[in-house]
C-alpha positions as CSV (number, residue, x, y, z in Angstrom):
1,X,-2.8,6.7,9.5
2,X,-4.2,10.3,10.2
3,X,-5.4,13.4,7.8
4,X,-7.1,12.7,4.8
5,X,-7.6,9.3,4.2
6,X,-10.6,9.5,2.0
7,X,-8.6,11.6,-0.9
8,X,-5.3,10.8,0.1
9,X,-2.9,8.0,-2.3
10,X,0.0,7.8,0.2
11,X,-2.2,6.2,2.9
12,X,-4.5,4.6,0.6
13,X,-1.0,2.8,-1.3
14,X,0.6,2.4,2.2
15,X,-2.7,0.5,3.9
16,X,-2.7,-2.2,0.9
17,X,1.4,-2.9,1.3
18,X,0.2,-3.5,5.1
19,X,-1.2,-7.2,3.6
20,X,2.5,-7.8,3.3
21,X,3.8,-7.7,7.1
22,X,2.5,-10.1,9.9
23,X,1.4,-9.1,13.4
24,X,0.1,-5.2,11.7
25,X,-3.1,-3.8,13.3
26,X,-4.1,-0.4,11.6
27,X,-5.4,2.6,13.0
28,X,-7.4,4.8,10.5
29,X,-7.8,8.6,12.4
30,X,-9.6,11.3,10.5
31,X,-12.4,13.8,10.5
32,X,-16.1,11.8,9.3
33,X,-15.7,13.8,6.9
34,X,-12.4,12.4,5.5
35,X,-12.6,9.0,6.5
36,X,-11.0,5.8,4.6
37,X,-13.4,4.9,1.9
38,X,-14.6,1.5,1.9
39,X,-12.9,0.1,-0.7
40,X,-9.9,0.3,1.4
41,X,-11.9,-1.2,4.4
42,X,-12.8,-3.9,2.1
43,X,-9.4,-4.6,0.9
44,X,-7.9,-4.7,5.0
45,X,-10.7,-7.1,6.2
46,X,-10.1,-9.6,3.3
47,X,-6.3,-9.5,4.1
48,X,-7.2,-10.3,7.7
49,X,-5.5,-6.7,8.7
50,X,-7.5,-6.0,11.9
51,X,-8.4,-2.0,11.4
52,X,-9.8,0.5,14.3
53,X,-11.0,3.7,12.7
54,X,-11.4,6.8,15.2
55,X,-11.4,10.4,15.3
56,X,-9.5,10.8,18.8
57,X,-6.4,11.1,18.1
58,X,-5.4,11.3,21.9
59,X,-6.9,8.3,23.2
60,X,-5.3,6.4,20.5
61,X,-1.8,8.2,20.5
62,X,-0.2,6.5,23.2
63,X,-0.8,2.8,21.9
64,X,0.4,3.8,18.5
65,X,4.2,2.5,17.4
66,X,3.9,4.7,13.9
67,X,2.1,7.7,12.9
68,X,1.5,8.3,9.4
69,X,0.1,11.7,9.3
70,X,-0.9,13.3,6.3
71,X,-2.5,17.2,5.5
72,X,-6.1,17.4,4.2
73,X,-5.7,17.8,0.3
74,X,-8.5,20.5,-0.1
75,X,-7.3,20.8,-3.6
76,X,-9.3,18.1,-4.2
77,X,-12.7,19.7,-2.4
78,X,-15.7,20.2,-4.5
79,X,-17.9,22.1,-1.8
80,X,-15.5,23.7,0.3
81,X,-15.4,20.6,2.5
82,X,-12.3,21.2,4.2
83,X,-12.8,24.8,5.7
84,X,-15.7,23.3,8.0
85,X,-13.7,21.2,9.3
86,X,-11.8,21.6,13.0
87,X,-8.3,19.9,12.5
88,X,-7.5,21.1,15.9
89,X,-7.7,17.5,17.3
90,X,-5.7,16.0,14.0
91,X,-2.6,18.0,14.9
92,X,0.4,16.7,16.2
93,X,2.2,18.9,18.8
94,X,4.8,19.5,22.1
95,X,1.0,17.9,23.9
96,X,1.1,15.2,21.5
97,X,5.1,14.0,21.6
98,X,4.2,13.7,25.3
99,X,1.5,11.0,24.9
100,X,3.8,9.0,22.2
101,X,5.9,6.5,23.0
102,X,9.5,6.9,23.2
103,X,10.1,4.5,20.5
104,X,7.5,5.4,17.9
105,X,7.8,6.9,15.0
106,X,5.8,9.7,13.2
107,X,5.9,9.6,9.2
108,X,4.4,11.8,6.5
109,X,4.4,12.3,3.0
110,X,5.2,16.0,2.8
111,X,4.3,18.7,2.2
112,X,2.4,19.4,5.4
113,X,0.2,21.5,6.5
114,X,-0.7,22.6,9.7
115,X,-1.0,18.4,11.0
116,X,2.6,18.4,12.3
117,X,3.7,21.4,14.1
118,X,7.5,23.0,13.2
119,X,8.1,22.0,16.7
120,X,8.1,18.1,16.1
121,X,10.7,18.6,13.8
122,X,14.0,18.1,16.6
123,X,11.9,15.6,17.8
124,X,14.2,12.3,17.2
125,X,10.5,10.3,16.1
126,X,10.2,12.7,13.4
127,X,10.8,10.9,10.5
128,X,9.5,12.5,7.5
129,X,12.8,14.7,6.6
130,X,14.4,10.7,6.2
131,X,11.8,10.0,4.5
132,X,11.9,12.4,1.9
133,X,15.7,12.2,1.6
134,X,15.2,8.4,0.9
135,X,12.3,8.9,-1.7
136,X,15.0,11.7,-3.4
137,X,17.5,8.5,-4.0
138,X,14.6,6.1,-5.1
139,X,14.0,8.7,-8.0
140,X,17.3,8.5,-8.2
141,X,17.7,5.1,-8.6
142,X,14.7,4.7,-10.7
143,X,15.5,7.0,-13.4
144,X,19.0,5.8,-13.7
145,X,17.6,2.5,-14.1
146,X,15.1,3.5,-16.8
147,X,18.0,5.5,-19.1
148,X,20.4,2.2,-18.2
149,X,22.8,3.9,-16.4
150,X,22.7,2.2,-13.6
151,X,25.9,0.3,-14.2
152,X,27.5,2.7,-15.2
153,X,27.1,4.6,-12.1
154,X,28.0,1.4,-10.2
155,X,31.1,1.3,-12.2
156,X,32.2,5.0,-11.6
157,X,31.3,3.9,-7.5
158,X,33.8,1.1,-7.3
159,X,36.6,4.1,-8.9
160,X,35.7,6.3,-5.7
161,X,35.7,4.2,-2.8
């Protein structure tokens, strides 16, 4: 998980559903300044979730299987905290693809910011375009179920196919 994990509630959410998989090993990559608060810590090292927390992204990048990346929120700053920092090495890039592994997979919770470059995009590890397609149909899904139409949009599916 890269960007802002201090402020961030997709990578703090995604870091406690970690507790439910075996074998996981988390990677925490961010700027001191927007580092996973220890509650988080806390929560990983009571479920037994083995965490490394680093702010090289390169050294890391070719160990990694998954990248969650995320953009630093600084509509959440309070002193400006975000312009001092250099993002520079929290950027995924061409460089960066090259150091991934073939078969890994780079994630984010949208909208970005300059973390993931345009380029990545036709990248087949580029995920995050699924992702948000597949978060579309859970809003979907969940707001059918809420107004009880869910059967009734089962119903009209069985007419169509």
């Amino acid at each position: 998980m890269m960007g802002d994990l201090k402020r961030g509630r997709t990578v703090r959410s995604l870091a406690r559903l970690m507790r439910h998989y075996e074998g996981v090993r988390v990677v925490f990559i961010a700027p001191d300044t927007f580092e996973m608060e220890p509650d988080i810590k806390a929560f990983m090292a009571e479920h037994g979730i083995p965490v490394t927390e680093t702010g090289h992204l390169h050294e890391i990048l070719p160990e990694l299987d998954a990248i969650y990346a995320t953009r630093i929120q600084s509509e959440h700053d309070v002193d400006d905290e975000s312009s001092g920092v250099n993002l520079a090495p929290f950027t995924i890039g061409t460089h960066e693809l090259g150091l991934l592994k073939k078969t890994a997979v780079i994630m984010h919770p949208l909208p970005r910011g300059p973390e993931i470059a345009v380029e990545v995009d036709q990248d087949p590890r580029a995920m995050y375009w699924r992702q948000e397609r597949n978060g579309m149909w859970m809003r979907v899904a969940l707001i059918a179920k809420t107004f009880d139409l869910d059967q009734d949009i089962r119903e009209l599916a069985s007419t169509i196919s």
